[in-house]
SELUMMAR-56733 format. One record per residue (C-alpha): residue number from 1; z, x, y. Coordinates in Angstrom, 2 decimals, padded with zeros to 5 digits. Last residue first. Layout:
+-----+---------+---------+---------+
|   k |      zz |      xx |      yy |
+-----+---------+---------+---------+
| NUM |       Z |       X |       Y |
...
+-----+---------+---------+---------+
***
This chain:
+-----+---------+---------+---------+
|   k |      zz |      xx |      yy |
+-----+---------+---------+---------+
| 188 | -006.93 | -004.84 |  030.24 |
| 187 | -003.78 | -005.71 |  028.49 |
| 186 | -005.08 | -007.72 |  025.80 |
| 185 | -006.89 | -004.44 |  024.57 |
| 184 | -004.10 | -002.28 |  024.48 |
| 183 | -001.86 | -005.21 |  022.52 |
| 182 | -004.32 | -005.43 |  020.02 |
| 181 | -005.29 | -001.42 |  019.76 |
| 180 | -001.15 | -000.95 |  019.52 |
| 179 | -001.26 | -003.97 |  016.86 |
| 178 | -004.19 | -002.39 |  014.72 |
| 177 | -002.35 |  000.87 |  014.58 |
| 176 |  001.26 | -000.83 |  013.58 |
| 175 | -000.86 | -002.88 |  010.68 |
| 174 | -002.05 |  001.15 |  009.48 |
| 173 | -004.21 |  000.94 |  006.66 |
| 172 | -005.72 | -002.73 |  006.54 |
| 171 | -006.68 | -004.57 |  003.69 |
| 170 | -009.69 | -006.85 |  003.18 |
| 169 | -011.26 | -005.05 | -000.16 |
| 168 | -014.58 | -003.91 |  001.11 |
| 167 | -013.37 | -003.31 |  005.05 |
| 166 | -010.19 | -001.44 |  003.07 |
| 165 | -012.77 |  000.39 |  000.84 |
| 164 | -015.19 |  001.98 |  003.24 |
| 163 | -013.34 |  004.85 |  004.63 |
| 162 | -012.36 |  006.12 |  001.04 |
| 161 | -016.40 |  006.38 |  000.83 |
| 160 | -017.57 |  005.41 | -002.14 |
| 159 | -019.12 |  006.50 | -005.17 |
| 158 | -019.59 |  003.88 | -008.44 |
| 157 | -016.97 |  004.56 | -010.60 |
| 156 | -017.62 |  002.86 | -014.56 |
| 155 | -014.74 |  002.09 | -016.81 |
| 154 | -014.75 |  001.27 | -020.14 |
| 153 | -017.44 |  003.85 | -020.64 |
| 152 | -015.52 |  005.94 | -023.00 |
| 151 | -015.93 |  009.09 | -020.54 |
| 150 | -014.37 |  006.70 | -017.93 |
| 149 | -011.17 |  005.21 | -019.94 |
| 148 | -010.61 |  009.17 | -021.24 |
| 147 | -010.70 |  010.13 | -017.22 |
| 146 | -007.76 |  007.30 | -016.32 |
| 145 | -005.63 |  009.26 | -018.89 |
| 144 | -006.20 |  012.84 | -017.22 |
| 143 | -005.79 |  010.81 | -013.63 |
| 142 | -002.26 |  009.67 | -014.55 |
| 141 | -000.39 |  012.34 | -012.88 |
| 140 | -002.45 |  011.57 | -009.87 |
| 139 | -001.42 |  007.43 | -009.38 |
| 138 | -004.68 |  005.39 | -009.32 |
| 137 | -005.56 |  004.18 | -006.09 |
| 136 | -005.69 |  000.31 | -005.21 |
| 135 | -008.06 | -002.92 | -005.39 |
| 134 | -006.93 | -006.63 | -005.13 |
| 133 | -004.41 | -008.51 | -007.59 |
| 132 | -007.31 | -009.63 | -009.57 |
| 131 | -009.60 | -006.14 | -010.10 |
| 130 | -010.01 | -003.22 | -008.37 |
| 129 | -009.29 |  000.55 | -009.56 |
| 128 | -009.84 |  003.55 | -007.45 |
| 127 | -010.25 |  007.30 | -008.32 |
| 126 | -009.77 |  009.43 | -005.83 |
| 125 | -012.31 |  012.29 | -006.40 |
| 124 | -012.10 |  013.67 | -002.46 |
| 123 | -015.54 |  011.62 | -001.59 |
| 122 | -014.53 |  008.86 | -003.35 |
| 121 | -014.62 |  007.13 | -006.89 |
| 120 | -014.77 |  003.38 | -007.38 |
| 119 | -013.97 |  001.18 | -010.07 |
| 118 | -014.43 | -002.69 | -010.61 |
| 117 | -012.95 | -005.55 | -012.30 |
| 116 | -009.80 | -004.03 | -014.01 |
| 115 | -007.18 | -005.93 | -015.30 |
| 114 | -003.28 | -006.35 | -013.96 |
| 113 |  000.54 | -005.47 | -015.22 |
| 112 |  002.85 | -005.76 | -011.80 |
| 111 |  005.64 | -003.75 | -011.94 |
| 110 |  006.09 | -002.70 | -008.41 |
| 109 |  003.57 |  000.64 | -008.20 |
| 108 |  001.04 | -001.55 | -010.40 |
| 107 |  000.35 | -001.30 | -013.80 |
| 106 | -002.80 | -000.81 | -015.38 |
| 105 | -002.52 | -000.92 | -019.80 |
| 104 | -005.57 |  001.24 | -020.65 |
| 103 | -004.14 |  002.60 | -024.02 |
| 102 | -002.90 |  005.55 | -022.95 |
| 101 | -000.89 |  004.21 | -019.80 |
| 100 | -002.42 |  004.20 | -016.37 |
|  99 | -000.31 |  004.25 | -013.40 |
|  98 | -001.34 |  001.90 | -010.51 |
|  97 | -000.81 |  002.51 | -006.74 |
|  96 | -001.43 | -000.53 | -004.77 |
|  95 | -002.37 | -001.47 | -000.66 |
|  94 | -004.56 |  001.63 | -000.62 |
|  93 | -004.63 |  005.06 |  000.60 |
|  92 | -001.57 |  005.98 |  002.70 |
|  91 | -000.46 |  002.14 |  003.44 |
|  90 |  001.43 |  001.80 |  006.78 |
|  89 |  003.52 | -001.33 |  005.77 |
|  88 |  004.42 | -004.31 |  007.66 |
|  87 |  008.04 | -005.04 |  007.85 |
|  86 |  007.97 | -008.76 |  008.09 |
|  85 |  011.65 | -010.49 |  008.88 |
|  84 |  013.64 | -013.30 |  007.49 |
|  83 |  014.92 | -011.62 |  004.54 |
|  82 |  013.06 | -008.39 |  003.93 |
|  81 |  009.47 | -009.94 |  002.92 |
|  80 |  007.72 | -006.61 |  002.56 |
|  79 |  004.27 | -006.50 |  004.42 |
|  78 |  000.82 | -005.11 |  003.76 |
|  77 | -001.87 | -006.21 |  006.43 |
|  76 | -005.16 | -007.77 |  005.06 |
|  75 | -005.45 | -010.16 |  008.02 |
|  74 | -004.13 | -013.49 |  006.17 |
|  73 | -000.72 | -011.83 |  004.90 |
|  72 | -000.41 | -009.21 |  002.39 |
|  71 |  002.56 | -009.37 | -000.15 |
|  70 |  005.44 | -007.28 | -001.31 |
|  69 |  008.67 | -009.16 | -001.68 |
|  68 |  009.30 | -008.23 | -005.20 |
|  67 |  008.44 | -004.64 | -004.90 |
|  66 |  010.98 | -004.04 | -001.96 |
|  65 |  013.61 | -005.20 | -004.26 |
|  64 |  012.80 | -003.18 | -007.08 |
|  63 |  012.61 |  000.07 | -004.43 |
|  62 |  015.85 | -001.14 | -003.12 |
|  61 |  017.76 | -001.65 | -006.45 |
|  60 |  016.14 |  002.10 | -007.19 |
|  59 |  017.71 |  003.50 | -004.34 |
|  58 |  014.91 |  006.68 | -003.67 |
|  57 |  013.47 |  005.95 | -000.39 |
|  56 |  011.69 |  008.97 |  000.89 |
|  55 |  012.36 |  009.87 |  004.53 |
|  54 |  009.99 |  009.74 |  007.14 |
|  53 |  006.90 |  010.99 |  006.80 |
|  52 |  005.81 |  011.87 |  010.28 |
|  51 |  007.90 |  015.06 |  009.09 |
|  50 |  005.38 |  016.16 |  006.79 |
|  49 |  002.54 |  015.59 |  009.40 |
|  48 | -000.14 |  013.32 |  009.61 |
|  47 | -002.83 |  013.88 |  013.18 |
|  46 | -005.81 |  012.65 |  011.34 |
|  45 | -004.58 |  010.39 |  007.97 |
|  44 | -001.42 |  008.83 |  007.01 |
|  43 |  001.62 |  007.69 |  008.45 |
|  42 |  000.88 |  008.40 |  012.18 |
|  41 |  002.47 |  010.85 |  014.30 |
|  40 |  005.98 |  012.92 |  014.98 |
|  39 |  007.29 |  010.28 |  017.04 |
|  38 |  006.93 |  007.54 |  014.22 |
|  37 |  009.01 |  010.51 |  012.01 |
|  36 |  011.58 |  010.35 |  014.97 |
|  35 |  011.75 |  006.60 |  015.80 |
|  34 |  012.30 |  006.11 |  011.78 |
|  33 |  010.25 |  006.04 |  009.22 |
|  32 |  011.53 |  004.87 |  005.84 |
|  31 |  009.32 |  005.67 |  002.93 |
|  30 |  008.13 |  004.26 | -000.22 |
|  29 |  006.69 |  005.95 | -003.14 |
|  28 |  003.30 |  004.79 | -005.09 |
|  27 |  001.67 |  008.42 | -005.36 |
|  26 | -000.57 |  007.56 | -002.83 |
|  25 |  002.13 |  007.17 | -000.06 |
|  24 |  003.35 |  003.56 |  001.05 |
|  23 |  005.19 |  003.95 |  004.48 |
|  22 |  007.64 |  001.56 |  006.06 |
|  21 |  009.13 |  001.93 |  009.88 |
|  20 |  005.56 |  001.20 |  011.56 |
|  19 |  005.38 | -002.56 |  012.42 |
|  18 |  008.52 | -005.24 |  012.25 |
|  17 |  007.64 | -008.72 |  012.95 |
|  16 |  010.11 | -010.56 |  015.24 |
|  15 |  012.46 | -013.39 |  013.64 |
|  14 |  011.22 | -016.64 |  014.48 |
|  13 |  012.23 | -018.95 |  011.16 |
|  12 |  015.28 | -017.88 |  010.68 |
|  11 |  017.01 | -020.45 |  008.21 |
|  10 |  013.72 | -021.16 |  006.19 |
|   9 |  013.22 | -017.31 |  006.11 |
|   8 |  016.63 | -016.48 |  005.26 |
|   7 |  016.34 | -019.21 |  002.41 |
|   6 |  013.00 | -017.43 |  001.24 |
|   5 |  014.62 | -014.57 |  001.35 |
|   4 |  017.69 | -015.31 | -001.08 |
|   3 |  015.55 | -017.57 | -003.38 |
|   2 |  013.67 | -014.05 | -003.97 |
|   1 |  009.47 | -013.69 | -003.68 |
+-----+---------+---------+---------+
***
């Protein structure tokens, strides 16, 4: 995490959580939702629409920056540290994205170079890598190199459900979901 946001954090220690206005896609891009694309429906999954999107963040100082302060807290929901605040992240697939280089290297969407554990494939053919930062999709344009580490048997996908792997691997999809079904329930 940056000196600068853990000193915003130290100095603003209450600032309100932020749910709903970051997006994660499978392909490792971020997007900004605003009211509108939050109007237009959820993220990811039933009821997902182009324009519940949002827009696609390209500044690549604000992509790096968003990488750096990406972390999970103790439920399995996805944040980015942005100064003194917690915008939770509405994950598409899975809390990482890595690309695969030719010989096996696994990167994550922000940088981050990690092993391989465990495998899974799902009922679409996603193919999912886990290992010691936690478990996440692997990027489509690398699939063709991901499919040489299978057929040589470095890597071995056991079928899953895409359903089952955020109970499996303690993350949560949608953080701004699980708050309106918090919040909904309190109130009864």
């Amino acid at each position: 995490m940056d000196e600068i946001v853990k000193a915003a954090m130290a100095k603003w220690p209450h600032v309100p959580d932020c749910y709903g206005w970051l997006g994660l896609d499978a392909r490792g891009r971020w997007w900004m939702r605003d009211e509108a694309a939050q109007a237009a429906g959820p993220f990811a999954g039933p009821g997902a629409t182009p324009a519940s999107r949002g827009a696609e963040l390209r500044h690549e100082k604000l992509i790096a920056f968003i990488g750096r302060n990406y972390a999970a807290d103790e439920r399995g929901c996805w944040y980015f540290q942005n100064g003194p605040q917690r915008v939770f992240v509405e994950l598409e697939r899975a809390p990482w994205v890595w690309r695969v280089s030719a010989d096996g290297k696994v990167v994550s969407h922000t940088g981050v170079e990690t092993t391989v554990d465990d495998a899974w494939l799902d009922e679409a053919g996603y193919l999912y890598l886990a290992g010691p930062l936690g478990v996440g999709i692997v990027h489509s344009q690398d699939m063709h190199l991901a499919a040489d580490w299978v057929a040589a048997g470095c890597w071995n996908p056991r079928p899953c459900h895409a359903a089952e792997l955020p109970a499996r691997y303690g993350y949560v999809l949608s953080p701004a979901a699980m708050r309106r079904a918090s919040a909904s329930s309190a109130s009864r």
